[in-house]
C-alpha positions as CSV (number, residue, x, y, z in Angstrom):
1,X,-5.4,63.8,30.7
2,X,-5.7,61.3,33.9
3,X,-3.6,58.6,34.0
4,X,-6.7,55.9,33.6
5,X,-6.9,57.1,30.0
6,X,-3.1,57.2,29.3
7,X,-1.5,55.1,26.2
8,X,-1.4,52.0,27.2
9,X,2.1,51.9,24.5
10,X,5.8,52.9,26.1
11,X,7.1,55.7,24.3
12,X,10.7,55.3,23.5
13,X,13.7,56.8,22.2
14,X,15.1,55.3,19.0
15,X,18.4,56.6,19.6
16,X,18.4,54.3,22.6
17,X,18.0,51.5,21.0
18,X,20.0,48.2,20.3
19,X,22.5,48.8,17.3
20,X,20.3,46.6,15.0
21,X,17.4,48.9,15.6
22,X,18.6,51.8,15.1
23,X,20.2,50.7,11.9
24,X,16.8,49.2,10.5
25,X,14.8,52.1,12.1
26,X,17.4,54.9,11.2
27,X,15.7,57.2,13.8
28,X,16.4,60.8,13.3
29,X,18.4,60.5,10.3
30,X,17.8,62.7,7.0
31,X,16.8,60.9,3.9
32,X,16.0,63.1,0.4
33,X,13.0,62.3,-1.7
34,X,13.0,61.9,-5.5
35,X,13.3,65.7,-5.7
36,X,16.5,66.1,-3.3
37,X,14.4,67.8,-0.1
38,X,15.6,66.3,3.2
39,X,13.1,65.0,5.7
40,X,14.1,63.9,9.5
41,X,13.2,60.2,9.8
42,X,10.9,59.8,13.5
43,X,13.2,59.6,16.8
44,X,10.3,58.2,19.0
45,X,8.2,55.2,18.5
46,X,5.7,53.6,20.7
47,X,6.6,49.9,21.5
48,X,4.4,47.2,20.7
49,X,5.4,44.2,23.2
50,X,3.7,41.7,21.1
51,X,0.7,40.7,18.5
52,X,-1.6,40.3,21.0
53,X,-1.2,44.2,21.9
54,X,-1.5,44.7,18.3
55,X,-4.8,43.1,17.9
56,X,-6.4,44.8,21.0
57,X,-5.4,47.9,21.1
58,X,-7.4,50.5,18.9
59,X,-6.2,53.4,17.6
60,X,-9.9,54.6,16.4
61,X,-13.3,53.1,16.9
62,X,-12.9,50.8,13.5
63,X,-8.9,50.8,13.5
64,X,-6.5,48.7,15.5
65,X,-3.1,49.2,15.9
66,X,-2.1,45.4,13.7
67,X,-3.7,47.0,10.6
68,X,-1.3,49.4,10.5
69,X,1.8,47.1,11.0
70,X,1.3,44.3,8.9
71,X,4.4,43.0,7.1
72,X,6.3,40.4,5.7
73,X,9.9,38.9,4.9
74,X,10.5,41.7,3.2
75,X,10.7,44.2,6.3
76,X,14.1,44.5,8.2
77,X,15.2,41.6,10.0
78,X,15.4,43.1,13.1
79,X,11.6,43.7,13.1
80,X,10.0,41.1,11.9
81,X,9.6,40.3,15.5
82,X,8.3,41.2,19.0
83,X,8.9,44.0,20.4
84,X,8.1,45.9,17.3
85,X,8.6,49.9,17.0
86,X,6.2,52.3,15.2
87,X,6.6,55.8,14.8
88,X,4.4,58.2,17.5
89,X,2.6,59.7,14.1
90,X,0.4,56.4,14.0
91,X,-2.3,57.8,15.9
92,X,-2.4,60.6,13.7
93,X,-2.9,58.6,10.4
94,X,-5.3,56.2,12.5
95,X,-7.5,59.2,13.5
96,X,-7.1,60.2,9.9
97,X,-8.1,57.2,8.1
98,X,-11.5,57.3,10.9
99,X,-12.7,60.5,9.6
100,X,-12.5,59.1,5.3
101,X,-14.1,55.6,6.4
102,X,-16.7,58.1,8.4
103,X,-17.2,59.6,4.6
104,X,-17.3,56.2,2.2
105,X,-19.6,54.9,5.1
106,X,-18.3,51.0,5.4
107,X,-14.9,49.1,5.8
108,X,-11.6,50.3,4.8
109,X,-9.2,47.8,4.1
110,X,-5.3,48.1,4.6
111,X,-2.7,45.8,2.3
112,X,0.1,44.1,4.0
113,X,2.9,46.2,3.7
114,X,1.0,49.3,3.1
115,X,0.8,51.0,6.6
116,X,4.4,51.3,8.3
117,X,7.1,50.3,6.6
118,X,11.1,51.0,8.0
119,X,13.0,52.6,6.0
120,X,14.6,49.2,5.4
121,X,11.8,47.5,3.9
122,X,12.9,46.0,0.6
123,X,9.4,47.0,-0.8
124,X,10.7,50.8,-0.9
125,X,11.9,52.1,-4.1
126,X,13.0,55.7,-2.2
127,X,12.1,58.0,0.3
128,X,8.7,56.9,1.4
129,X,6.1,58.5,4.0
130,X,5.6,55.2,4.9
131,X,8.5,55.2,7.1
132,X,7.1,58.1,8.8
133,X,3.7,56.4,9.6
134,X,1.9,58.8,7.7
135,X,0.6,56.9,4.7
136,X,-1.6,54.2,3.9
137,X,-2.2,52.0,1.1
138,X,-6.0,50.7,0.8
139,X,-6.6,47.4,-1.7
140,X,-10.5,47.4,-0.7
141,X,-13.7,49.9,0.3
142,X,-16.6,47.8,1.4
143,X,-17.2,45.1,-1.1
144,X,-15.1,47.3,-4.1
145,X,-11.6,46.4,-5.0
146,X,-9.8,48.7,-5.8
147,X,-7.7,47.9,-8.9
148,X,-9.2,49.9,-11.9
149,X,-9.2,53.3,-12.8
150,X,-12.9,54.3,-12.1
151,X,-12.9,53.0,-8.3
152,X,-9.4,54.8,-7.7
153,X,-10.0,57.4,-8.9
154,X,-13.5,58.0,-7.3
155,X,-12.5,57.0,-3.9
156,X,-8.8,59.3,-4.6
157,X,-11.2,61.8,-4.8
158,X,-13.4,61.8,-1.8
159,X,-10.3,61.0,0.2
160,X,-9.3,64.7,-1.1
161,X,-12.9,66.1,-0.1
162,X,-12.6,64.9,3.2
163,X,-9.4,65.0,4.1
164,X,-7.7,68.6,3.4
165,X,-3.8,68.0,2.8
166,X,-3.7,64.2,1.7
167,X,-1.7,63.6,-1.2
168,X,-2.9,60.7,-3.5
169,X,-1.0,58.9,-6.0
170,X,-2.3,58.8,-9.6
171,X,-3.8,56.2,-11.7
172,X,-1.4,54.5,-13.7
173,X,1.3,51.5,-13.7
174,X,4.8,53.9,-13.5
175,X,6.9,54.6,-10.2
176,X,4.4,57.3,-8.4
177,X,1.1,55.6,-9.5
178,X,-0.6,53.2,-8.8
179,X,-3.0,51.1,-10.1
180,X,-4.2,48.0,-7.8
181,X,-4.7,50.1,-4.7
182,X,-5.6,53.6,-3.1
183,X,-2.2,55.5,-1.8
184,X,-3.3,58.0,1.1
185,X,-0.3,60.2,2.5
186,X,-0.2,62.7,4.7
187,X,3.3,64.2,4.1
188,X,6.5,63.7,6.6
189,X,4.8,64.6,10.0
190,X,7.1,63.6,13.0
191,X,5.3,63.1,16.2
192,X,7.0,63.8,19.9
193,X,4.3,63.2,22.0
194,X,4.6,65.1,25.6
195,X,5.6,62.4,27.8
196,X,8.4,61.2,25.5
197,X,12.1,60.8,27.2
198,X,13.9,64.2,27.7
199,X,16.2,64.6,24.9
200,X,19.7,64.6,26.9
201,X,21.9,62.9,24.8
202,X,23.3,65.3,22.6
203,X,24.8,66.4,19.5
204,X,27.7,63.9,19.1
205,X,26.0,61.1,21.4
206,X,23.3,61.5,18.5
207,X,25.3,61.2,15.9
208,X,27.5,58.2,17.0
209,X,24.0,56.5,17.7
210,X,22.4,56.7,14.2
């Protein structure tokens, strides 16, 4: 690709970062989901030097980056601010999330809180592919709420038609359902893009870092 159409976002290596980063981001560190399988948290993030960048950048023709990133109090300290850091795999879901709004045919509307979340944000109850940026949570399609079991459910299922691989959650009020919002997640993906930093830090360096 020329470099006119490169990302205009630095890549960079969580390791790398500032001690408070690394321990809200956890980058490259192992976490176990409700069933005990281990998953490798990201190790590269793009870095997003402000709001502004946020708001223009797009990700997809009808996404921009902000959507994906919106949070409150509840995220880690450390990123409430500017720069922020989001995993590479955002373009991935963004590109994802394109193709079912292509299929329902109007807007698609992300919660706060329910694109990337760190692995420190006090909304988690667990392991959650939101810390890998491979999950969304939608509150509205077009002009329908989605907080009954009917619109959930129907929209759960053309996210399934169209998008081979997502995982939905299930209708219903207990931990692992949901019922005021549309859970789309597209499993623990970790993205190293080609022009991320060389990886020369090593084993132990690694370690000592996360």
């Amino acid at each position: 690709m020329g470099e006119g159409h490169r990302f205009p976002l630095r890549i960079v290596d969580g390791l790398r970062l500032e001690r408070s980063l690394r321990e809200a981001l956890m980058p490259g560190r192992v976490l176990h989901d409700d069933g005990g399988h281990p998953h490798t948290l990201p190790r590269y993030f793009y870095e997003v030097p402000s709001w502004e960048h946020a708001m223009n950048i797009q990700l997809s023709p009808n996404f921009a980056l902000w959507e994906f990133i919106q949070t409150d109090v509840r995220e880690a300290a450390p990123l409430r601010g500017f720069p922020r850091f989001v995993p590479c795999s955002i373009t991935i879901l963004a590109l994802c999330l394109e193709r079912f709004r292509d299929a329902v045919g109007t807007f698609v509307h992300i919660s706060a809180n329910g694109g990337y979340r760190s692995p420190r944000h006090a909304v988690n109850t667990g392991t959650t592919t939101h810390s890998w940026a491979t999950a969304v949570n939608v509150y509205r399609i077009g002009d329908v709420q989605l907080d009954d079991r009917e619109a959930i459910e129907r929209y759960a299922a053309m996210a399934r038609q169209t998008l081979p691989g997502v995982w939905t959650r299930p209708f219903g009020p207990s931990r692992g359902q949901t019922d005021d919002q549309l859970h789309l997640d597209f499993g623990y993906v970790v993205s190293v893009p080609h022009d991320a930093p060389a990886d020369t830090l090593g084993f132990d360096a690694e370690r000592r870092a996360s």
